[in-house]
N, C-alpha and C positions, 0 to 999 in steps of 0.2 A: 614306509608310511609317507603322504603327501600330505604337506601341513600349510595351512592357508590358502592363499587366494589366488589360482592361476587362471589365467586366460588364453586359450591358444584360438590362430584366428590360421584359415584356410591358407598354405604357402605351396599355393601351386606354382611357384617361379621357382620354391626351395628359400629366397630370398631372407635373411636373419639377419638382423641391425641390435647390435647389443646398444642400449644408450641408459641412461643415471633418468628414475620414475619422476625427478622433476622435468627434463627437458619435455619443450612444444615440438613436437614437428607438423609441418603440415602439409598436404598434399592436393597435388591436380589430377585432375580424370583426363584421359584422351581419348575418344573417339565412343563406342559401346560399352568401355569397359572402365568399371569404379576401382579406387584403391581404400581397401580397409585395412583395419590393424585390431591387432588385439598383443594383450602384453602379458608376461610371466616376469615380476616382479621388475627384473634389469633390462627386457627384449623386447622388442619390439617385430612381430611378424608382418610381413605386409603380405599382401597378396589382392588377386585379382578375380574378381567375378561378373559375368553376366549378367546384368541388371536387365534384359529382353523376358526374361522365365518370370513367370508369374505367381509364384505362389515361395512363401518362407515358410517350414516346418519347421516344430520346439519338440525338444523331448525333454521330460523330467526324470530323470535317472538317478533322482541322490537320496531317496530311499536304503532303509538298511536292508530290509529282507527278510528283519530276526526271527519270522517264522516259518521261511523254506532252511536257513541256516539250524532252526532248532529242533527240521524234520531230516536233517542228513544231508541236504544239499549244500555241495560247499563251496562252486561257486557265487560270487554279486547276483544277486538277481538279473541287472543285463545281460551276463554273460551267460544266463542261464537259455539252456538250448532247447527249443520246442522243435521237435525234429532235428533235423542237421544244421540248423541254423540258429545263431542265437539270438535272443529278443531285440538290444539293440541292432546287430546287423540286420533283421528283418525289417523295422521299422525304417531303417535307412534305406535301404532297397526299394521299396513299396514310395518313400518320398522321392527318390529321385525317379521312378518311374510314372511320377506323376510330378514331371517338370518343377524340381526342386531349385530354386535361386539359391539360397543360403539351408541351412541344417545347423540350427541353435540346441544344443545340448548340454545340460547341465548334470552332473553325478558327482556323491559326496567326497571327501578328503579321508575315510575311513581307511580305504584302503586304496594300492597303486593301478590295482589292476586294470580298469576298467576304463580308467587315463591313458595308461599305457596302449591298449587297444585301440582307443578312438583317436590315439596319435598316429597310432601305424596306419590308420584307415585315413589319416589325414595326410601322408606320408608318401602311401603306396597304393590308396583308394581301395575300392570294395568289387571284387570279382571282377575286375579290369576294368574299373570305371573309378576316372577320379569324383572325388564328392567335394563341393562347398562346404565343408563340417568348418565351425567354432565351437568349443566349448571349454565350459568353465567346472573347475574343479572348487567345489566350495559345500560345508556341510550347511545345513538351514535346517528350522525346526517345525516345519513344514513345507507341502507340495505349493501353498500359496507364495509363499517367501521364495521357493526356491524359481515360482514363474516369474517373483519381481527380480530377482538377482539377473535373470537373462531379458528381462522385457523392454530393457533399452537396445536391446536388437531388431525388436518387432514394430518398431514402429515408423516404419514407412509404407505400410501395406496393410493389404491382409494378409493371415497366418492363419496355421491349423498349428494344433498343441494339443500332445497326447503325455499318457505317462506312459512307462517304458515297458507296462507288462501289460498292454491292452493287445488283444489278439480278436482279429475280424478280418471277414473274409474281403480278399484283395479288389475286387471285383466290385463290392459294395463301396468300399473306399474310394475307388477310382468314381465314380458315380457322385457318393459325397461332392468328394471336391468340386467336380463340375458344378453342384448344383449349387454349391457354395460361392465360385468365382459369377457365378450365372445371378443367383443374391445381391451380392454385394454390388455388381456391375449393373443394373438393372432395376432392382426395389431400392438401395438403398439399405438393405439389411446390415445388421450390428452386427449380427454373430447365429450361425448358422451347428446348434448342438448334437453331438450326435447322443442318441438315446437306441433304448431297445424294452422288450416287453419282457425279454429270458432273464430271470430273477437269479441269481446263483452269487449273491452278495453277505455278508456280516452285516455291515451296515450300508446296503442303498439308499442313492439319493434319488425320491421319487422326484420325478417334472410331470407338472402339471398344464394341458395342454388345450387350447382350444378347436372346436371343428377346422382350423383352416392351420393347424399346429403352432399357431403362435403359442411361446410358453408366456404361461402365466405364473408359476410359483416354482420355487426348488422347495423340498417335503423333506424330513427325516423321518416322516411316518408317513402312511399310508392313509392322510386324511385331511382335506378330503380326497378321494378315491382316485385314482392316476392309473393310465396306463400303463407310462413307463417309468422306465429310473434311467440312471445319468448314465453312459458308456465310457466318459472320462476321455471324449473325442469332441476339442472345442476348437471351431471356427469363428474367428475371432477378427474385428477392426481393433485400428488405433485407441478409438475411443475407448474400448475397453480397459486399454491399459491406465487409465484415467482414474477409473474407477478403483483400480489394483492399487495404486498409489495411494487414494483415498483410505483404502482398507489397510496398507500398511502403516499411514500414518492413525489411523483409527485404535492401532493395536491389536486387529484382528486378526484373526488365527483361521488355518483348513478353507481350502480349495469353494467346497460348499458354502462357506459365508462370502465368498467372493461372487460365485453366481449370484447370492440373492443381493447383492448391492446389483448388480447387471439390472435384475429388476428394481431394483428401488431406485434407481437413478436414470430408468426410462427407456432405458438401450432394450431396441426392439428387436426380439431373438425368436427364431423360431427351432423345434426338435426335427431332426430329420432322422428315421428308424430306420436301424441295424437288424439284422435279423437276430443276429444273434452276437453279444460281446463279450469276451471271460477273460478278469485277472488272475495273474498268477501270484497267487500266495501261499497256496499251498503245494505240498509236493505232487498230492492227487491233480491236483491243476494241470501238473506239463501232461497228465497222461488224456483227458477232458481236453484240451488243446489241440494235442495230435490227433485224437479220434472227429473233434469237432472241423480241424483242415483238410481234414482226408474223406469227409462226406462232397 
């Protein structure tokens, strides 16, 4: 069992500095390359990354799962494998092949497993490619809480930020982003959502859109009339995390009241369609996933 609050931060040198949670250290950059850290109560990891890459991808991973667990699956939900690969490793692959800087990930204290994994992938990297991963091990009582625990990573840029069992096709993703850094660099855009019109939700969040896709509303009903609902694929400024903070200090609860402060507090967003997006919640899911990658 993993209990409390850890931090692990990318040690591509290997580099480990045990020191006491009071002391300061601080550090210089030389030439291309930053020095970060993150810590596991007494350590201090340092390492090195690339500040040339232009994009920082979040994963939310600290979901229990309790209904692929209460249909026979007995892996975490990350570790659950759509095909031969598992959801977290998918989503790492697909960010670093679209010029990953850093890979902010957070998964709860429930259980070790799933730590353990994205230690080794921090360790020994992913199919022969080291990865920028940080993450933090920490349980929260929702997907909003758990975007503020890691969103003082994000905020020197723009980010994309997904949860960990969103599956879409690669192709369309790589497309996204472009269109997204293409946004932001250029209009000025806040935050760049990805939506889609394939309905296959419990409870979807409809967006409401206008002729030129700006959104205009997040919906928990169908009214008035929307095209799409949310894919749970958000490109995202600074600014936003402004607003997160706002909501956390508000005592606001769930992902969806965080978008409708996006609107209420003016940050100009627009939906950009997925053809098709599906979580995995259920067990039927992994099977709807692989038939939906293999078209």
């Amino acid at each position: 069992m993993v209990c409390g609050e850890y931090l692990y931060g990318w040690r591509s040198d290997k580099l480990v500095v045990p020191l006491t949670a009071s002391k300061v250290l601080s550090f210089g950059k030389t030439n291309k390359n930053k020095l970060l850290f993150g810590f596991s109560l007494t350590y201090l990891y340092l390492c090195n990354y690339n500040n040339e890459s232009s994009m920082k991808y979040a994963i939310i991973a600290a979901g229990e799962g309790s209904r692929l667990a209460a249909e026979g699956i007995e892996d975490p939900k990350p570790l659950v494998r759509v095909g031969e690969e598992r959801l977290i490793d998918r989503l790492i692959r697909i960010f670093m092949d679209n010029e990953a800087e850093q890979i902010v990930v957070i998964c709860n204290d429930l259980t070790s497993l799933v730590a353990r994994h994205l230690l080794r992938i921090q360790e020994d990297g992913l199919n022969g490619r080291s990865v920028p991963l940080f993450f933090l091990v920490k349980s929260t009582p929702s997907s909003m809480h758990s975007f503020y625990e890691i969103s003082s990573h994000l905020t020197a840029g723009p980010f994309v930020l997904t949860t960990v069992d969103t599956i879409f096709k690669e192709q369309e993703f790589k497309d996204y982003v472009k269109t997204f850094r293409k946004c932001v660099a250029q209009d000025g855009l806040d935050g760049l959502m990805g939506v889609t019109d394939y309905i296959d939700d419990e409870k979807p969040l409809y967006v409401g859109t206008d002729e030129k896709m700006a959104v205009t509303g997040f919906f928990d009903t169908n009214n008035p009339p929307c095209q799409y609902i949310s894919g749970g694929i958000y490109g995202l400024t600074p600014k936003a995390v402004e607003t997160l903070n706002d909501c956390i200090n508000r005592g606001e609860q769930r992902m969806r009241n965080f978008q409708r402060a996006l609107i209420r507090d003016g940050l100009q967003l627009k939906a950009y369609p997925f053809s098709k997006v599906l979580d995995i919640d259920h067990a039927s899911d992994i099977t709807k996933a692989e038939a939906f990658l293999n078209t």
